[in-house]
N, CA, C and O of each residue as an XYZ file, in Angstrom:
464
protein
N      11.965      8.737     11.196
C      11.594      9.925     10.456
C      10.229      9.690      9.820
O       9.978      8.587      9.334
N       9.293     10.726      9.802
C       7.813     10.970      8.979
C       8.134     10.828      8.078
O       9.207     11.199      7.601
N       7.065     10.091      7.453
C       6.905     10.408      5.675
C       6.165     11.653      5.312
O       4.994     11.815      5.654
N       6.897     12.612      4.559
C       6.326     13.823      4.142
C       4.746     13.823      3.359
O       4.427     13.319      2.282
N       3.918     14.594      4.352
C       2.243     14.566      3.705
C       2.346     14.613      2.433
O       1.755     13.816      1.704
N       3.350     15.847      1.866
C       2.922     15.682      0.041
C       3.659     14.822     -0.428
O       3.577     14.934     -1.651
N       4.587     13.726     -0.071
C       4.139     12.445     -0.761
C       2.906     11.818     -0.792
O       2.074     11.584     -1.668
N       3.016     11.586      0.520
C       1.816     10.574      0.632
C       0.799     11.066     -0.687
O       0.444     10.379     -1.644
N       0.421     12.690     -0.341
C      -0.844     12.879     -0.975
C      -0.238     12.705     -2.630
O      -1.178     12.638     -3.422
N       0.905     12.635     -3.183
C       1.297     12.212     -4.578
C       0.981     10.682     -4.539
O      -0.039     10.257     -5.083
N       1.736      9.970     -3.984
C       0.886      8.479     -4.238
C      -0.275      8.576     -4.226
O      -0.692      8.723     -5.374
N      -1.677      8.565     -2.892
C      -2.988      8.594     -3.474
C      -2.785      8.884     -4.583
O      -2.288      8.091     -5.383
N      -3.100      9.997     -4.857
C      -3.404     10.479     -6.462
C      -2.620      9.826     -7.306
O      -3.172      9.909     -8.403
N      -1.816      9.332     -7.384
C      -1.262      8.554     -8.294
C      -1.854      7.073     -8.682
O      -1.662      6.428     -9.713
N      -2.610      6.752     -7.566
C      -3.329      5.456     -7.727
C      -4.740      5.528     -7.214
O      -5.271      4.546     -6.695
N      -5.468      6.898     -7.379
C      -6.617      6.838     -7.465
C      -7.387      5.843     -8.081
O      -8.251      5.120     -7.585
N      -6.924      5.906     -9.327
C      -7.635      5.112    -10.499
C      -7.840      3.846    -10.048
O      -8.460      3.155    -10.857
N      -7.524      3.289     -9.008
C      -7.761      1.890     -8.412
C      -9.024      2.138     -8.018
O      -9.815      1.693     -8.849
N      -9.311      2.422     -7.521
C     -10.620      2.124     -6.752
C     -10.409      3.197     -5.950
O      -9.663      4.154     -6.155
N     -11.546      2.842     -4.454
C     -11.494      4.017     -3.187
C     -10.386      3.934     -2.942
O      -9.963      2.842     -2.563
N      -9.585      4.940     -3.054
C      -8.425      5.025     -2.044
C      -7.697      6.084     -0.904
O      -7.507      7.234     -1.303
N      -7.456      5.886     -0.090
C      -7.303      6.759      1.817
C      -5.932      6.188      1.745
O      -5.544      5.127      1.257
N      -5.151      7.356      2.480
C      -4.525      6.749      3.346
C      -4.489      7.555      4.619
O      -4.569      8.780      4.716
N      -4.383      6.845      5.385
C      -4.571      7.272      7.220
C      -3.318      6.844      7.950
O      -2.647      5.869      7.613
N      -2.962      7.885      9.295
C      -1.906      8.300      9.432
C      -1.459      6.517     10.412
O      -2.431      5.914     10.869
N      -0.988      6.307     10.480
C      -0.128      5.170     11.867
C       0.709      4.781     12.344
O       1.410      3.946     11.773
N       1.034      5.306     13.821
C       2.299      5.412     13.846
C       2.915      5.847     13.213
O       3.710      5.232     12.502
N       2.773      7.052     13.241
C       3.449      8.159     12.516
C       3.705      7.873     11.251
O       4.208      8.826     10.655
N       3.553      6.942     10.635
C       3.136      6.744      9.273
C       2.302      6.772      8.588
O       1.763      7.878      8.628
N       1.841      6.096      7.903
C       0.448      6.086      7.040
C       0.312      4.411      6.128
O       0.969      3.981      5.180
N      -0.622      3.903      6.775
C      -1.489      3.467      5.990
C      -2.067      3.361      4.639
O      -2.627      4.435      4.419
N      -2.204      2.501      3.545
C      -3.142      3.122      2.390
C      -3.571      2.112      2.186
O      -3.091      0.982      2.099
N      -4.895      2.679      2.070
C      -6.373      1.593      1.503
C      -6.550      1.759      0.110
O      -6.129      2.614     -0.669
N      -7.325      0.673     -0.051
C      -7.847      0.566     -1.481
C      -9.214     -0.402     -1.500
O      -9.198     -1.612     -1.726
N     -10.349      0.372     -1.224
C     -11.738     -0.501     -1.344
C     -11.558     -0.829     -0.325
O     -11.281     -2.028     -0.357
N     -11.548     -0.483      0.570
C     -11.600     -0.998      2.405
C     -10.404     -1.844      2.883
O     -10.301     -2.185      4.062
N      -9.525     -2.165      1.961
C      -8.413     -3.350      2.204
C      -6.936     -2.680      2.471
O      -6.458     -2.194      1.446
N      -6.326     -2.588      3.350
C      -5.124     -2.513      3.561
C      -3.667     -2.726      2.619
O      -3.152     -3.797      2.939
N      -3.066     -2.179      1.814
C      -2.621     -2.589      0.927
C      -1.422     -2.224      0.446
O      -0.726     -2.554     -0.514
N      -1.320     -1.237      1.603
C       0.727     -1.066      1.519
C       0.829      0.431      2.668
O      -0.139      1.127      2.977
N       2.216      0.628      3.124
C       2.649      1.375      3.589
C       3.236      2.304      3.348
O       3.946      2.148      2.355
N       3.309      3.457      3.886
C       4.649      4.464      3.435
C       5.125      4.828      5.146
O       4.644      5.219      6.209
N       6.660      4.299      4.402
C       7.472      4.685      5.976
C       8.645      5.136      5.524
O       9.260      4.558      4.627
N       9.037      6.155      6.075
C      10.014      6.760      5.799
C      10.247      7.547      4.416
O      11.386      7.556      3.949
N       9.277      8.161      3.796
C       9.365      8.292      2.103
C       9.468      7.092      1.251
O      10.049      7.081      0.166
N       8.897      6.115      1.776
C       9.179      4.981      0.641
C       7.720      4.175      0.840
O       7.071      4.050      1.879
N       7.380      3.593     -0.711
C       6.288      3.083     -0.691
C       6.732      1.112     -0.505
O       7.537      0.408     -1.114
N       5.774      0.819      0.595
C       5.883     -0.824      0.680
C       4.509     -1.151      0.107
O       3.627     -0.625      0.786
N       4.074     -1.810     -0.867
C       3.110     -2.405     -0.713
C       2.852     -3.861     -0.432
O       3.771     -4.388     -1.058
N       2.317     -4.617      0.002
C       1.671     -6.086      0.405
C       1.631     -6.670     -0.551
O       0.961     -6.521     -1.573
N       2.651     -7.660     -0.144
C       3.144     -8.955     -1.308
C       2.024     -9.706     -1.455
O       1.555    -10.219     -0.439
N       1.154     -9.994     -3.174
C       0.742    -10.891     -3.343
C       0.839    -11.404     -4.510
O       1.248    -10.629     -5.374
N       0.585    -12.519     -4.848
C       1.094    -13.727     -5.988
C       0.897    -12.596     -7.299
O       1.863    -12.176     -7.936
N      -0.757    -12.123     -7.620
C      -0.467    -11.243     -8.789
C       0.197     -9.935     -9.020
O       0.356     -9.338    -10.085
N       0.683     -9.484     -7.380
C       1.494     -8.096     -7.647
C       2.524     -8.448     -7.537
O       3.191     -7.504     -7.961
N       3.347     -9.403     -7.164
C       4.611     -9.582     -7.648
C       5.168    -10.066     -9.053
O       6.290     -9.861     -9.515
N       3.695    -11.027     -9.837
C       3.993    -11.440    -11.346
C       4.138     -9.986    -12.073
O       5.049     -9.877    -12.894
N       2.967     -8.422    -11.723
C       3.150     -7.657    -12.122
C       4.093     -6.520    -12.443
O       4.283     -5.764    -13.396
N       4.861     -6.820    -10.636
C       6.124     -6.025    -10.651
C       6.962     -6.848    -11.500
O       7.189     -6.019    -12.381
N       7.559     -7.857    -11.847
C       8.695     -8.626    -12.178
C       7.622     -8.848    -14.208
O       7.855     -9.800    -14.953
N       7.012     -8.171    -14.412
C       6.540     -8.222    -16.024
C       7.175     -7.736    -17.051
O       7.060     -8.062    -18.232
N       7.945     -6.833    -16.507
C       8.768     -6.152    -17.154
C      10.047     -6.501    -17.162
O      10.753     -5.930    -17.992
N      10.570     -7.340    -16.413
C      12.033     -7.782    -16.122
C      12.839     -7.354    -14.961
O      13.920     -7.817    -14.600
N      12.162     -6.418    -14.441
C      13.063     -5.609    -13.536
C      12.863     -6.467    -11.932
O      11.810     -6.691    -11.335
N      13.962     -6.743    -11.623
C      13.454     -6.802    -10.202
C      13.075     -6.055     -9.237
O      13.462     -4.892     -9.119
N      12.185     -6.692     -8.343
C      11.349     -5.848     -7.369
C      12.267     -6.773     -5.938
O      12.585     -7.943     -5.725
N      12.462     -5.061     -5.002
C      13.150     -5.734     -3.791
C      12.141     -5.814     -2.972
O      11.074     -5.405     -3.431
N      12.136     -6.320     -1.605
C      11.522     -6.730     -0.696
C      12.368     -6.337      0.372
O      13.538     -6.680      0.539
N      11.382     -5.264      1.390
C      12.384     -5.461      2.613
C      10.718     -5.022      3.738
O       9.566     -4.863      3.336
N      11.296     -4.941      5.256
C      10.391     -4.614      5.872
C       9.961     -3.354      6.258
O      10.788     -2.545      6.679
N       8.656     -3.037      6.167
C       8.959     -1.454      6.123
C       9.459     -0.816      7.749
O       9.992      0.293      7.786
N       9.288     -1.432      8.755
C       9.924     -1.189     10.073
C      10.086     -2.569     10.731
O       9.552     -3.615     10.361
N      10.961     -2.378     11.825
C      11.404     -3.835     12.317
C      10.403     -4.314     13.022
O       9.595     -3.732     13.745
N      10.573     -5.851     12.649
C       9.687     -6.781     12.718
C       8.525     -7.125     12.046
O       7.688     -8.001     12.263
N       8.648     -6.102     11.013
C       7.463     -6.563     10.279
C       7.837     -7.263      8.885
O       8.967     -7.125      8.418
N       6.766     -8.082      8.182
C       6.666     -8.950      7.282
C       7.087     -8.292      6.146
O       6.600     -7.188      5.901
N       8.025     -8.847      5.307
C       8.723     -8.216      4.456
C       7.648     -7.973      2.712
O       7.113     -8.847      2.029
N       7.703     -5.989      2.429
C       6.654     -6.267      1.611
C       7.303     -5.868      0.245
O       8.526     -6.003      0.284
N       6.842     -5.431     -0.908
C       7.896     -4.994     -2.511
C       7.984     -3.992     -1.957
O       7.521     -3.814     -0.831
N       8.568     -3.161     -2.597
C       8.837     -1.560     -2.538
C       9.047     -1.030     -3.809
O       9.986     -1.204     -4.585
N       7.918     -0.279     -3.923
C       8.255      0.084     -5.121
C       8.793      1.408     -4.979
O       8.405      2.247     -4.166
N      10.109      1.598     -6.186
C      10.992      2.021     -6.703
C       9.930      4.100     -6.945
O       8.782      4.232     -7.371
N      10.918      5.319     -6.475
C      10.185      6.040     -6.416
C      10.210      6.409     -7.911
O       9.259      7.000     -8.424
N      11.418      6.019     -8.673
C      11.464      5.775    -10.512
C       9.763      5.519    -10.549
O       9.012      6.015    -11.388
N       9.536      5.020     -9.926
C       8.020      3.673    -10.716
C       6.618      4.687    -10.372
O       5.531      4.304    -10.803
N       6.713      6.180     -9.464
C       5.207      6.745     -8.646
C       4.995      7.269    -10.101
O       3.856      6.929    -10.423
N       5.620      7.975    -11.159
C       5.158      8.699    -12.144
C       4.297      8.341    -12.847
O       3.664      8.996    -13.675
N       4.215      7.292    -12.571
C       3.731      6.173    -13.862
C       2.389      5.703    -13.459
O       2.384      4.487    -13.263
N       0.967      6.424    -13.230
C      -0.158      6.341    -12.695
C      -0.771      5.304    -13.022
O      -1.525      4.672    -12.282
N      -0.470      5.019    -14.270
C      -1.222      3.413    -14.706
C      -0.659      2.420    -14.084
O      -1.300      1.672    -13.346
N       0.820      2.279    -14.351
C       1.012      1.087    -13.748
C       1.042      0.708    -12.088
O       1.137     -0.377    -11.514
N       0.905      2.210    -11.540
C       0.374      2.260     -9.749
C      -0.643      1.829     -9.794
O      -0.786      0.736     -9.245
N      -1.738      2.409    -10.405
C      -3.076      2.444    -10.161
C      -3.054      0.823    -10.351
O      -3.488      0.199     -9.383
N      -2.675      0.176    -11.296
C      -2.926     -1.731    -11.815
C      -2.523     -2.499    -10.670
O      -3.128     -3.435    -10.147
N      -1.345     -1.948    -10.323
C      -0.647     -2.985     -9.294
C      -1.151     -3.186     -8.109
O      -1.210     -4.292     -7.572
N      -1.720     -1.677     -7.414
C      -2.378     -1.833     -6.740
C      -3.611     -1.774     -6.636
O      -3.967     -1.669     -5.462
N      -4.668     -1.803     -7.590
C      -5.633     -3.289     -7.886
C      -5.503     -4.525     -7.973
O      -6.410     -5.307     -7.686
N      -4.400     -4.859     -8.366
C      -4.668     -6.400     -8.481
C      -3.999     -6.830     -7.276
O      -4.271     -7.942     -6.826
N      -3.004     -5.955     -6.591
C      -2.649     -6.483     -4.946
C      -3.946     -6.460     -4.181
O      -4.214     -7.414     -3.450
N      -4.879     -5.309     -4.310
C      -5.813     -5.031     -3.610
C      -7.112     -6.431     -3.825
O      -7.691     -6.970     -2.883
N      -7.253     -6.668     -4.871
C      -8.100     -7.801     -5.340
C      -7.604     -9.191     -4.806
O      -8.243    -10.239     -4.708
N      -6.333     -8.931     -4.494
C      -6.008    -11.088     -3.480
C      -6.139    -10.496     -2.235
O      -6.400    -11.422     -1.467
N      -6.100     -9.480     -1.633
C      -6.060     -9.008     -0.145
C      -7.455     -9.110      0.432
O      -8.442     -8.494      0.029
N      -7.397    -10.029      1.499
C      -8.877    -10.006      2.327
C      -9.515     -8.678      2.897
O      -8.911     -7.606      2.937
N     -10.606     -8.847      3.263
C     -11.545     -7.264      3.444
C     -11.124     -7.318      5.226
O     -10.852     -8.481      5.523
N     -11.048     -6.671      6.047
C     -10.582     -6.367      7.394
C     -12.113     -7.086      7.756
O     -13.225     -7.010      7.235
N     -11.410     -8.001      9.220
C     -12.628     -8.216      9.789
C     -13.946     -7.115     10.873
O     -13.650     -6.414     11.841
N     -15.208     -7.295     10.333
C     -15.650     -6.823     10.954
C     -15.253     -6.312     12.565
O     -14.837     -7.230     13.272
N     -15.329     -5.066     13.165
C     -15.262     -5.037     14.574
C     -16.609     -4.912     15.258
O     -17.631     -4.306     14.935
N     -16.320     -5.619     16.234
C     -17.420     -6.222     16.909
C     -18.006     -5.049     18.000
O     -17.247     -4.160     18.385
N     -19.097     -5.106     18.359
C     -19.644     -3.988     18.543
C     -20.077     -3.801     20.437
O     -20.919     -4.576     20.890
N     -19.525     -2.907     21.237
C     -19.070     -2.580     22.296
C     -20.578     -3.162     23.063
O     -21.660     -2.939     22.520
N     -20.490     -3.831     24.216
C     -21.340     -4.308     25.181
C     -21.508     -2.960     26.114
O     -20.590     -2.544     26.821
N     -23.132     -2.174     25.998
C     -23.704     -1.610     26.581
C     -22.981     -1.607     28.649
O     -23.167     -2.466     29.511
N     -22.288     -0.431     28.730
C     -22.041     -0.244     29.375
C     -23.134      0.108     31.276
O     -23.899      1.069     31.363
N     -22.979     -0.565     32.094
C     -23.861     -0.193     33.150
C     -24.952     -1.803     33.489
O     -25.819     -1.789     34.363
């Protein structure tokens, strides 16, 4: 099943305040960037974002646990945050800055050899 556009477009906006942020469609899902970096998914109505050391100290700051699952099979298991947690623009917008800030920048793509 799609994730419904006006979610998606409620998260962006919910974590604008990070920095640049897109998300683009894949595999029938979507993608979301933050400053050129890849930085979580939405599949199925649910937000995964990309486990890293300071967004998981951030999710678990409060006490609550944060689950982990994959957002489709075979892939690397990421948090999920709780749809309780989209209202809350600050603490979207933080988390995913500081996930976005340990996440490497996509490597350059290399540029097509002149055909003929």
């Amino acid at each position: 099943m799609a994730s419904d556009p006006s979610i998606v477009a409620f998260i962006v906006e919910q974590i604008a305040a990070a920095g640049e942020v897109a998300a683009r469609p894949m595999f029938g899902e979507y993608g979301v960037y933050c400053d050129g970096r890849m930085v979580a998914l939405i599949c199925d109505d649910r937000l995964f974002l990309k486990p890293t050391p300071g967004g998981r100290a951030f999710a678990g700051s409060d006490g609550a646990a944060i689950e982990e699952a994959a957002p489709y099979p075979g892939a690397k298991p990421c948090l999920v945050i709780d749809a309780d947690r989209w209202d809350d623009a600050d603490w979207m917008a933080e988390i995913v800055r500081i996930s976005a800030a340990e996440l490497p920048l996509p490597k350059p793509k290399r540029a097509k050899p002149p055909k003929g």
